[in-house]
SEMARGU-569672 format. One record per atom (N, C-alpha, C): residue in three letters; x, y negated, z. Coordinates in steps of 0.05 Angstrom, whole numbers, plus 32768, in hexadecimal, padded with zeros to 4 digits. Layout:
BEGIN
ALAXYZ ...
// end
This chain:
BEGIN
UNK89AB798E89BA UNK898F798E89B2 UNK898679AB89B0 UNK897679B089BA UNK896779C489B9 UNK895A79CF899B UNK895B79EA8999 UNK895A79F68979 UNK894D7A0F8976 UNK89427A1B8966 UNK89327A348967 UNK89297A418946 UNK892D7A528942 UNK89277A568922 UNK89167A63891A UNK88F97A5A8903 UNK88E37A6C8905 UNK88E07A6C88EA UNK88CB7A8588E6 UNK88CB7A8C88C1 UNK88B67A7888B3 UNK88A37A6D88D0 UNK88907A6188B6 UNK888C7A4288CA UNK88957A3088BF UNK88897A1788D0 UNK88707A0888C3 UNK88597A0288D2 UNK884579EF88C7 UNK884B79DC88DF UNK884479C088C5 UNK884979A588E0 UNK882C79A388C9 UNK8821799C88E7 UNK8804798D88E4 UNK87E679A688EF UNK87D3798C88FE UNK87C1799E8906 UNK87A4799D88FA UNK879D799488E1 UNK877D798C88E0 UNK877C79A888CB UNK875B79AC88BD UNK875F79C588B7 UNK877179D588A0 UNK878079C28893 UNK879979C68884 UNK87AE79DC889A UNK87B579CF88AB UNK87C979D988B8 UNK87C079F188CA UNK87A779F688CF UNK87A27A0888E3 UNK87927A1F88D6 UNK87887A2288B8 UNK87857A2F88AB UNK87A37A4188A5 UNK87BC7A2C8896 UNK87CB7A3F8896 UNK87D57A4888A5 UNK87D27A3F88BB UNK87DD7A4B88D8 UNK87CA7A6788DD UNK87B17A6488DA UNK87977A8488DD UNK87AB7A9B88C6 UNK87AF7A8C88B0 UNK87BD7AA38899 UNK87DA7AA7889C UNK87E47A9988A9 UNK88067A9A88AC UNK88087AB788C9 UNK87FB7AB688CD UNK87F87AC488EF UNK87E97ADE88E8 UNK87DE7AE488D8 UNK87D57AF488C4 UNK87E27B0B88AF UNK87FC7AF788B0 UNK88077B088897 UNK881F7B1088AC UNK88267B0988C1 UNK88367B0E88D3 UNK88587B0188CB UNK884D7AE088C4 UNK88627AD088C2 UNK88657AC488DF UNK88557AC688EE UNK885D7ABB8908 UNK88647A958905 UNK88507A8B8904 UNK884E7A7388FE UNK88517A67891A UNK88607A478914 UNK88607A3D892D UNK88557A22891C UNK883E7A168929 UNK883679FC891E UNK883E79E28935 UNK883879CF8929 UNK884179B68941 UNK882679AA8937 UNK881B79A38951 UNK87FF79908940 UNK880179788938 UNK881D79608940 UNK881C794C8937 UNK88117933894D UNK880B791F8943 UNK8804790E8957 UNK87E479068956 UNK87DA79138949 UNK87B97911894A UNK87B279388944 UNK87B57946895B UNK87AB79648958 UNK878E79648956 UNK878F796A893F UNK877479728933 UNK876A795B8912 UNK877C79528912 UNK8781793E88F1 UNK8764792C88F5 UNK8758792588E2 UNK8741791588E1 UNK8732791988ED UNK872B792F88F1 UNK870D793A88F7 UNK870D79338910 UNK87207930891F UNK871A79318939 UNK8713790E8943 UNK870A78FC892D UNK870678E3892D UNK86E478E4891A UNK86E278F98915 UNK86C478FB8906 UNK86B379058917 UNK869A79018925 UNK8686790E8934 UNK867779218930 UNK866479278919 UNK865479388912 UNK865D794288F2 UNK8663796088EB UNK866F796788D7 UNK8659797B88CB UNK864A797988B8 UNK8635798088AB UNK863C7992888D UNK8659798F8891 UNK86557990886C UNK867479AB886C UNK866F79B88884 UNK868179CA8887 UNK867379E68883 UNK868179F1886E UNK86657A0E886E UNK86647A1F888B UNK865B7A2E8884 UNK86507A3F88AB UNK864D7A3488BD UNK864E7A1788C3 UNK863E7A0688D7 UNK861F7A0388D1 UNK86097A1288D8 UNK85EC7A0788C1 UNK85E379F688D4 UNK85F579EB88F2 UNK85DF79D18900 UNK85F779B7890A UNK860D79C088ED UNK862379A688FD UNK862779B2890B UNK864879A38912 UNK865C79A78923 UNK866A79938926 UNK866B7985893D UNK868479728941 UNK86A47975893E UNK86AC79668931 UNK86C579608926 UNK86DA796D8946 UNK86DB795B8951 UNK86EE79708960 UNK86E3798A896E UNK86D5798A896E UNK86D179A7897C UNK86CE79BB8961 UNK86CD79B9894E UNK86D979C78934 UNK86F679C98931 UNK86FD79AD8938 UNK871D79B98938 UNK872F79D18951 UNK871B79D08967 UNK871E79DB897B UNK871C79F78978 UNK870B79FF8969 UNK87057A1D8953 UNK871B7A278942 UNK871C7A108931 UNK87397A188924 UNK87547A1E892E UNK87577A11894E UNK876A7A15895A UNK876D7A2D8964 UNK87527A348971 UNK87557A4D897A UNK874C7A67896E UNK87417A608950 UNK874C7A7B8947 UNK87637A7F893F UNK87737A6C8937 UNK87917A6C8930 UNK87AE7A7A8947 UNK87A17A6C8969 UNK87AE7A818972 UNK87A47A95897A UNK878F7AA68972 UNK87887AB48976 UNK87937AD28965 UNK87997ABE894D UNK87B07AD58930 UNK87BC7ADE8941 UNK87CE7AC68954 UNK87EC7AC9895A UNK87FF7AB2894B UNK87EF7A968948 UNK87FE7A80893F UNK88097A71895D UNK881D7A6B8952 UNK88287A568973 UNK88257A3F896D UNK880C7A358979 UNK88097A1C8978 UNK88167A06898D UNK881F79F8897C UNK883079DD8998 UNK882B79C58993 UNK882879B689A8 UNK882F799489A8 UNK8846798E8999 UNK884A79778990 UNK8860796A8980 UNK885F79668969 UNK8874794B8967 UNK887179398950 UNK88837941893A UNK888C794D8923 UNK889F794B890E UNK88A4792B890A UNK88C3792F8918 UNK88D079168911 UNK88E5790C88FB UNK88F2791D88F3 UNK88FD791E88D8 UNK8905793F88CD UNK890B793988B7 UNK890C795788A9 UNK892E795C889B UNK893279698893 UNK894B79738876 UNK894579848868 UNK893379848856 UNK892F799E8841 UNK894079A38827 UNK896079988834 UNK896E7995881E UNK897579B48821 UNK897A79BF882F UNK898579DB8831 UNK897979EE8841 UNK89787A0F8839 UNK89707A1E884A UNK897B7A278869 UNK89667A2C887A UNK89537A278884 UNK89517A128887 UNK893479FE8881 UNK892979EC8889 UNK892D79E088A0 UNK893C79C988A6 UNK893979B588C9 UNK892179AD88C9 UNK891779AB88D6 UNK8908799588E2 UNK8909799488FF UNK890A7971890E UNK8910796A8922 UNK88F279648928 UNK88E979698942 UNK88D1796D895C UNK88DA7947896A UNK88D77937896C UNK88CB7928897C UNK88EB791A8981 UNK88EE7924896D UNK891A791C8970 UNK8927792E8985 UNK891C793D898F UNK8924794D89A3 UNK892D796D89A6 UNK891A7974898E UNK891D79948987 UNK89257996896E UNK893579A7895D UNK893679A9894C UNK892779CD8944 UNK891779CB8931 UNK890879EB8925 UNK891579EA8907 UNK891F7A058908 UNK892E7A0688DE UNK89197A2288DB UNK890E7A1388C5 UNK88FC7A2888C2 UNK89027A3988A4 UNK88F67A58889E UNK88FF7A648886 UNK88EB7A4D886C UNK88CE7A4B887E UNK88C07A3F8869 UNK88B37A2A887E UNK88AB7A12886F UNK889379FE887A UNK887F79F88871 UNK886779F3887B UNK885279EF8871 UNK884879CC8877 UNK884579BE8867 UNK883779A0886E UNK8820799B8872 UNK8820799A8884 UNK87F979938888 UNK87FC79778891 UNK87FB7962889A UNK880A795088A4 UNK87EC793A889D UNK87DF793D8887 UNK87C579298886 UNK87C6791A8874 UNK87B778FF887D UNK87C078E68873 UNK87A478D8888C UNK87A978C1888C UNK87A178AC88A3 UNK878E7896888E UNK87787897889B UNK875D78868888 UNK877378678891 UNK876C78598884 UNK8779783C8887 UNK875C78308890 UNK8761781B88AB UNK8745780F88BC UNK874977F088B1 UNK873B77DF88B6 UNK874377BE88B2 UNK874B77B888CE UNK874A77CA88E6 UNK875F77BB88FC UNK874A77A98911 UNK873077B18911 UNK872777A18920 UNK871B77B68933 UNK871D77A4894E UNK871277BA8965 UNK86FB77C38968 UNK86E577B08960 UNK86C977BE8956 UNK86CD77D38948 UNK86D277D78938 UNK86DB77EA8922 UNK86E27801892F UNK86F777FF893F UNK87047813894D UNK86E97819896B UNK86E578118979 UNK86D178168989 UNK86B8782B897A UNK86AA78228963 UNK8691782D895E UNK869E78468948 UNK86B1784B893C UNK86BF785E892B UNK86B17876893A UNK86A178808929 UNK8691789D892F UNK8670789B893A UNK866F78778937 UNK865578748942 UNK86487861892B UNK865278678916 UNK8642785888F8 UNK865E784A88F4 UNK8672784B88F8 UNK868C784388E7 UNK8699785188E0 UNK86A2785B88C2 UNK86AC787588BE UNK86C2787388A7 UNK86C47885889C UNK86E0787A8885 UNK86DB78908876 UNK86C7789E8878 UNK86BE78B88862 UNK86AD78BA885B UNK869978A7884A UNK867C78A6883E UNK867178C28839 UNK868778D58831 UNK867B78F68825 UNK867878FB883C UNK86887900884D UNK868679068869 UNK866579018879 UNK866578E3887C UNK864E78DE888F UNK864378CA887D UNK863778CA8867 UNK862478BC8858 UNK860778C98860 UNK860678E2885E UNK85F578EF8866 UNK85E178E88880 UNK85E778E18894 UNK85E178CE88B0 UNK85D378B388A5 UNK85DB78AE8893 UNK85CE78928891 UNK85B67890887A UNK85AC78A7886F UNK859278AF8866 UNK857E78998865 UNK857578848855 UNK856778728858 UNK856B78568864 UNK858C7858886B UNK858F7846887F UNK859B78278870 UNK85A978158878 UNK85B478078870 UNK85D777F98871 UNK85E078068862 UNK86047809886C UNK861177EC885B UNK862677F18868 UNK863E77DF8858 UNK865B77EB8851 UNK866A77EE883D UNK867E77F78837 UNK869377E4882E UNK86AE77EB883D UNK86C277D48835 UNK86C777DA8824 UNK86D977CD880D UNK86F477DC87FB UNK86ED77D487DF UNK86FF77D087D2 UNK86F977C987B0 UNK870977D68796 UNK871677F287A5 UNK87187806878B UNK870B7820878A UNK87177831877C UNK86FC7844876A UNK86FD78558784 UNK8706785E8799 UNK86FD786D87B4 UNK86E2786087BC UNK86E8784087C2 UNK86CD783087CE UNK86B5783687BA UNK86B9783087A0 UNK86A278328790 UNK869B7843878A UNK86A5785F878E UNK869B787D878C UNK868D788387A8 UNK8697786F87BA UNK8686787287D1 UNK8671786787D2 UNK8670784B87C6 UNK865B784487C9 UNK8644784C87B5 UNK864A785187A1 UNK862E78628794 UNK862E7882879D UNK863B788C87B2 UNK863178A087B9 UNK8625789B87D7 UNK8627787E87E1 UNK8615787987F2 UNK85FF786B87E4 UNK85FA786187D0 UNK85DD785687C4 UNK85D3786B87BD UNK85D1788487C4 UNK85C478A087BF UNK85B778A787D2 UNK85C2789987EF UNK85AA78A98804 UNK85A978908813 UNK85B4787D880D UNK85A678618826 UNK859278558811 UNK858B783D8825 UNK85787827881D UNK85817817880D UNK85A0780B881A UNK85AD77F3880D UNK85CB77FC8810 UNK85D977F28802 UNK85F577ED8806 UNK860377D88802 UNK860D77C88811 UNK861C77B4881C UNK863977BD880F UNK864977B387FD UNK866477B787F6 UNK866F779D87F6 UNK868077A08804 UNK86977786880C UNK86B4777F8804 UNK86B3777887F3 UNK86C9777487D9 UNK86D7775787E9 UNK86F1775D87E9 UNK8704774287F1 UNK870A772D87E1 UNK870C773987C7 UNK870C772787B5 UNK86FB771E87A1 UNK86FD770F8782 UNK86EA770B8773 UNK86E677228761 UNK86F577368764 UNK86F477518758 UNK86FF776A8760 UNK86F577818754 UNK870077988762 UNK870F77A38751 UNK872477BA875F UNK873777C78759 UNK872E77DF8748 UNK871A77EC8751 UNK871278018742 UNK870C77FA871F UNK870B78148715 UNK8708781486F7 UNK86F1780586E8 UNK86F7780286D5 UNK86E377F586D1 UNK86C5780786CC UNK86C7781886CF UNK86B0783286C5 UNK86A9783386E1 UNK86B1783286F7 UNK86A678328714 UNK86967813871B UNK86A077F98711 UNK869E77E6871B UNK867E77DF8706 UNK868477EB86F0 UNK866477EC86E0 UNK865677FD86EB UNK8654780E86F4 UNK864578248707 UNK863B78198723 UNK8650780C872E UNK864278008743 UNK863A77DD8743 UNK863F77D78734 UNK862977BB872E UNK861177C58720 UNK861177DD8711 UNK85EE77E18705 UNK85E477E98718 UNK85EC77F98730 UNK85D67807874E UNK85C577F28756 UNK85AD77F38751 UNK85A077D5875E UNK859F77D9877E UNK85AA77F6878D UNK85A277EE87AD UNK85C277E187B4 UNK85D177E187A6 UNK85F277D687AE UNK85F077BC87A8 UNK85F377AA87C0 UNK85FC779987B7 UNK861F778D87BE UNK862A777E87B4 UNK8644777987B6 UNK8644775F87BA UNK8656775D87D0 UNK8660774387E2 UNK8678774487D9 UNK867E772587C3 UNK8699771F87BA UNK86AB770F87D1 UNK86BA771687CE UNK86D576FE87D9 UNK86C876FE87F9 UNK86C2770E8803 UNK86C07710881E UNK86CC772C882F UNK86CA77218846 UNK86E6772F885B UNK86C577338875 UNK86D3774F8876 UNK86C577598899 UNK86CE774688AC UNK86C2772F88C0 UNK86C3772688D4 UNK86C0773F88F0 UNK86AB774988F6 UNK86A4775B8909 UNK868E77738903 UNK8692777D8915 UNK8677779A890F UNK866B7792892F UNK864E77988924 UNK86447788893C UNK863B779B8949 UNK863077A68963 UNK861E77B58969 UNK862D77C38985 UNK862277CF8994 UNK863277D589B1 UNK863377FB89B0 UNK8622780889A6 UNK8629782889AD UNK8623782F8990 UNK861B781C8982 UNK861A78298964 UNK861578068955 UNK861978148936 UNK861D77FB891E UNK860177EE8925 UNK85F977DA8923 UNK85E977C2891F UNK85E677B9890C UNK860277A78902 UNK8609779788EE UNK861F778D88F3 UNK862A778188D5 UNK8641777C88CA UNK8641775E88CC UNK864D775288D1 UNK8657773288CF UNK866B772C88BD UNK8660771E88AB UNK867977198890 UNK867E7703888A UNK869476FF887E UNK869876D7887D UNK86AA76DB885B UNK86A876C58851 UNK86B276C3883C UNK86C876B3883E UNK86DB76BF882A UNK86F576B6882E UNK86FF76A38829 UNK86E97697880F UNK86F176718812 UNK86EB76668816 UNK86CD76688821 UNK86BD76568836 UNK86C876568852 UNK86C1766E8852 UNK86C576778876 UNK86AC76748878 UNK868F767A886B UNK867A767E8878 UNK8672769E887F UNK866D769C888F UNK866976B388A2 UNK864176C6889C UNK863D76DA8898 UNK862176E1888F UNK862176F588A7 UNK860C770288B4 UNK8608771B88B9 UNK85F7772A88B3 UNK85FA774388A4 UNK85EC775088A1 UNK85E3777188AB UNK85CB776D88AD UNK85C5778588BD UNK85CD77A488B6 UNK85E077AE88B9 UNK85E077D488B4 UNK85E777E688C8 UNK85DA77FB88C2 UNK85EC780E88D9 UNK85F6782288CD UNK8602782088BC UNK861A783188B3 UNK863C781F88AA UNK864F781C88B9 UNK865F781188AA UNK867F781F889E UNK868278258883 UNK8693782D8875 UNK86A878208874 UNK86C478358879 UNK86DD781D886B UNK86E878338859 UNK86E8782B883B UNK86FE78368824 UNK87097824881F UNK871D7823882A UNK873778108820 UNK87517827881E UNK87497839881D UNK87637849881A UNK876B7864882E UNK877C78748823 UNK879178848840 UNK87AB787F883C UNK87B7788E8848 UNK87D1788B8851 UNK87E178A28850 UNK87EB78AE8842 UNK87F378C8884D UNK880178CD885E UNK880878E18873 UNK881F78DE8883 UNK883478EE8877 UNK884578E48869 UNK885B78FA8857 UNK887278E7885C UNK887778CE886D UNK888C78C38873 UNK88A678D68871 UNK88A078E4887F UNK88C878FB888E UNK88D07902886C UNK88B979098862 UNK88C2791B884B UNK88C8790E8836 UNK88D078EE882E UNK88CE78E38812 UNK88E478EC8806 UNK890478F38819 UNK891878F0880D UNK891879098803 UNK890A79258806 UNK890A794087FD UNK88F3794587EB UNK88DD794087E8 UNK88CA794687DC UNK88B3792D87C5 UNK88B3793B87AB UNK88A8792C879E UNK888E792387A6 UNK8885790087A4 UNK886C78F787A9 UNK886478E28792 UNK884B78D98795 UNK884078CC877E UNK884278B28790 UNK883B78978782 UNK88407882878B UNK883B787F87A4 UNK881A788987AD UNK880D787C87CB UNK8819788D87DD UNK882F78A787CD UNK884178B787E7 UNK883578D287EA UNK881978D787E2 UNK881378EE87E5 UNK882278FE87DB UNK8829792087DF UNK883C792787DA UNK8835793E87C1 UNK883F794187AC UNK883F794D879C UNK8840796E8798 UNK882D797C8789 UNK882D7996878C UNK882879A98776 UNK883779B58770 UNK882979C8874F UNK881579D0874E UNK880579CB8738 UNK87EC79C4873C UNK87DE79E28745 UNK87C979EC874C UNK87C979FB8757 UNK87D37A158769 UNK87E77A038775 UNK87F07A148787 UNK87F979FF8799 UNK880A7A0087B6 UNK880C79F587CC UNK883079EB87C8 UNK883879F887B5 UNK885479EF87AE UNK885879CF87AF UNK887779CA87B8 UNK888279B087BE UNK889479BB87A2 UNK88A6799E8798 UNK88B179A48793 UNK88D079AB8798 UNK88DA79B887BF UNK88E979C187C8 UNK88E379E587C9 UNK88E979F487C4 UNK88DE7A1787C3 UNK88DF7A1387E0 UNK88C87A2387E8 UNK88C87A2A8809 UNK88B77A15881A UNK88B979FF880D UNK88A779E98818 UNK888F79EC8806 UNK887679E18821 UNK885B79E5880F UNK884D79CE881E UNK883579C48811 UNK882779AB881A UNK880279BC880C UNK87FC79B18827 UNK87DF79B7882E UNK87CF799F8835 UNK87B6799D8830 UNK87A6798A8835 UNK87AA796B8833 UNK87A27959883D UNK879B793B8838 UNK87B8792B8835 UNK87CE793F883D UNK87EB792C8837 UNK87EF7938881A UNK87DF79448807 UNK87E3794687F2 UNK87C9794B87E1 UNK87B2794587E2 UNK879D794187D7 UNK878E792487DE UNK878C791487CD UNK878278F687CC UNK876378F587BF UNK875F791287B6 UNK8747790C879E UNK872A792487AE UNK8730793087BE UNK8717794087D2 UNK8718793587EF UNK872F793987FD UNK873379368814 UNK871979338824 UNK871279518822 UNK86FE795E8839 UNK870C797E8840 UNK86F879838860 UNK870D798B886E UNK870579AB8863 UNK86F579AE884D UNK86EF79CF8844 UNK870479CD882B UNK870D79B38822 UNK872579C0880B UNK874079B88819 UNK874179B4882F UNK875879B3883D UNK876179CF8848 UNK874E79D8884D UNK874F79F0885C UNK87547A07884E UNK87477A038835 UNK87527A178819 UNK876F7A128813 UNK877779FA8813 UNK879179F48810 UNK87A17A028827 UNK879A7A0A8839 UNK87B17A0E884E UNK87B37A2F884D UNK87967A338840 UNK879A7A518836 UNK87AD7A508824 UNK87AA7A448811 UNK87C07A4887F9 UNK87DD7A4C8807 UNK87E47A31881A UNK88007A29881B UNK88017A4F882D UNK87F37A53883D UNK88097A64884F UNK88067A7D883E UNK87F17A88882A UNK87FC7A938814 UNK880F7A9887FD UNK88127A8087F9 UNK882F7A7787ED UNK88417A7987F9 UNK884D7A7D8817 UNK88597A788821 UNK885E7A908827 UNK884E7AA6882C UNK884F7ABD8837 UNK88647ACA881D UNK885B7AC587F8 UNK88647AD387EE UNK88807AC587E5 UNK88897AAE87F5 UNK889D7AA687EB UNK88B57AB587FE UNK88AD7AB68818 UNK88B97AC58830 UNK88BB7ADE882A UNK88A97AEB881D UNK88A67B058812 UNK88C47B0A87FF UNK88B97AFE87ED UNK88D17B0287D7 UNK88EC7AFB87DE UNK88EF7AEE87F9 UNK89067AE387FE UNK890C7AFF8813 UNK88FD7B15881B UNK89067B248828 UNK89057B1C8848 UNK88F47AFB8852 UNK88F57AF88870 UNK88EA7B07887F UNK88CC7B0F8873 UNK88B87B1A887F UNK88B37B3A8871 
// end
């Protein structure tokens, strides 16, 4: 197997990873990043990005990430294709295995790695995703200004979404699976007093209707099986993320849903030398301007941990 040894590894490419990759290349750690199997992390599944400072007319999601790529090698980061397929951060230098095929031992690593919106799996859904189907109300609530949306999900993510979409639409449509929701009870009084929210109990998304953009939502209830449609063109899913921190459970501390744990203001794991940046370890902002601060942090951290260790 093929092998190669570098002082600073980042696995992951959205602006977590390519931020610390601009500062890692900077301090003349000579970063080698892998982008992973979605280069460019979320954004590059979001269309119009509004809420990024120094854009003042929007910018699309991947062609933002396309910026970040290339000022990164522009430092002097080596950017590459490939997947992190397992790790050992039991001992110095760091393994990590490329696609099962390469192995990189690095002095330090950086995690950028994400986390993955969770969809309900239907191909409508997946077809119009970026065309009024979205999974980031902060993100693109904004677009739907007056309009009339629907939001899945029944804990306190959904219901913080949904009264921060009864702030700039007409109506909101929330679609609860069961006869109650998960969120707190201080959220679930908050969004039954909104008089533009209304809430659809014990019903399940059937389809998203509409051919180049949302229409409307088709909903059926779960113990009838009667079926409603209702008209919106915005449709939301908070049902959750995912983090991608799989490789790493057996080395690094995480909280239940896996995200991975970090001292609190700073980018520290609890392995020295390992650091975690952006959405595989923040569950509570996960936008791509405090991701990107984060990746400042980690390759700062990282610089002075290399420092003190005498690599760099």
């Amino acid at each position: 197997m093929e092998s190669e040894k570098v002082h600073c590894l980042i696995i992951g490419s959205g602006p977590a990873g390519y931020t610390a990759a601009i500062y890692a290349a900077r301090a003349n750690m000579k970063p080698v990043l892998y982008q992973g199997i979605q280069p460019g992390g979320q954004l590059t599944i979001t269309t119009e990005v509004e809420n990024y400072p120094g854009y003042p007319e929007g910018i699309q999601g991947p062609e933002m990430m396309v910026d970040f790529e290339k000022q990164a090698t522009r430092m002097g980061a080596d950017i590459r294709y490939g997947l992190a397929t397992k790790v050992d951060f039991s001992q110095q230098p760091f393994k990590v295995w490329i696609d099962e095929e390469k192995l990189v031992e690095a002095d330090a690593v950086i995690i950028a790695t994400g986390a993955s919106a969770k969809w309900l799996g239907l191909p409508s859904e997946e077809r119009l995703n970026g065309f009024g189907v979205s999974a980031c109300a902060v993100c693109d609530g904004f677009f739907f200004r007056g309009k009339d949306v629907a939001i899945v999900g029944a804990g306190d993510t959904a219901a913080e979404e949904a009264l921060y979409l009864s702030k700039l639409t007409n109506k909101v449509s929330m679609l609860v699976r069961k006869d109650q929701m998960r969120a707190s009870k201080v959220m679930q009084d908050r969004v039954l007093a909104t008089p533009n929210i209304q809430v659809y109990w014990e019903t399940e998304t059937d389809e998203i209707i509409g051919e180049n953009k949302v229409e409307s939502v088709r909903v059926k209830n779960v113990k009838t099986g009667a079926t409603e449609t209702i008209p919106v063109q915005g449709f939301f899913v908070a049902i959750g993320h995912t983090p991608n921190s799989d490789i790493f459970k057996d080395y690094l501390e995480m909280d239940e849903a896996g995200y991975i744990k970090t001292i609190p203001g700073t980018s520290k794991t609890n392995v020295e030398g390992v650091f975690a940046a952006g959405d595989v370890q923040d569950k509570i902002y996960r936008q791509a301007v405090t991701a990107a601060g984060s990746g400042c942090m980690a390759a700062l951290d990282a610089e002075r941990y290399l420092s003190a260790k005498g690599l760099v």
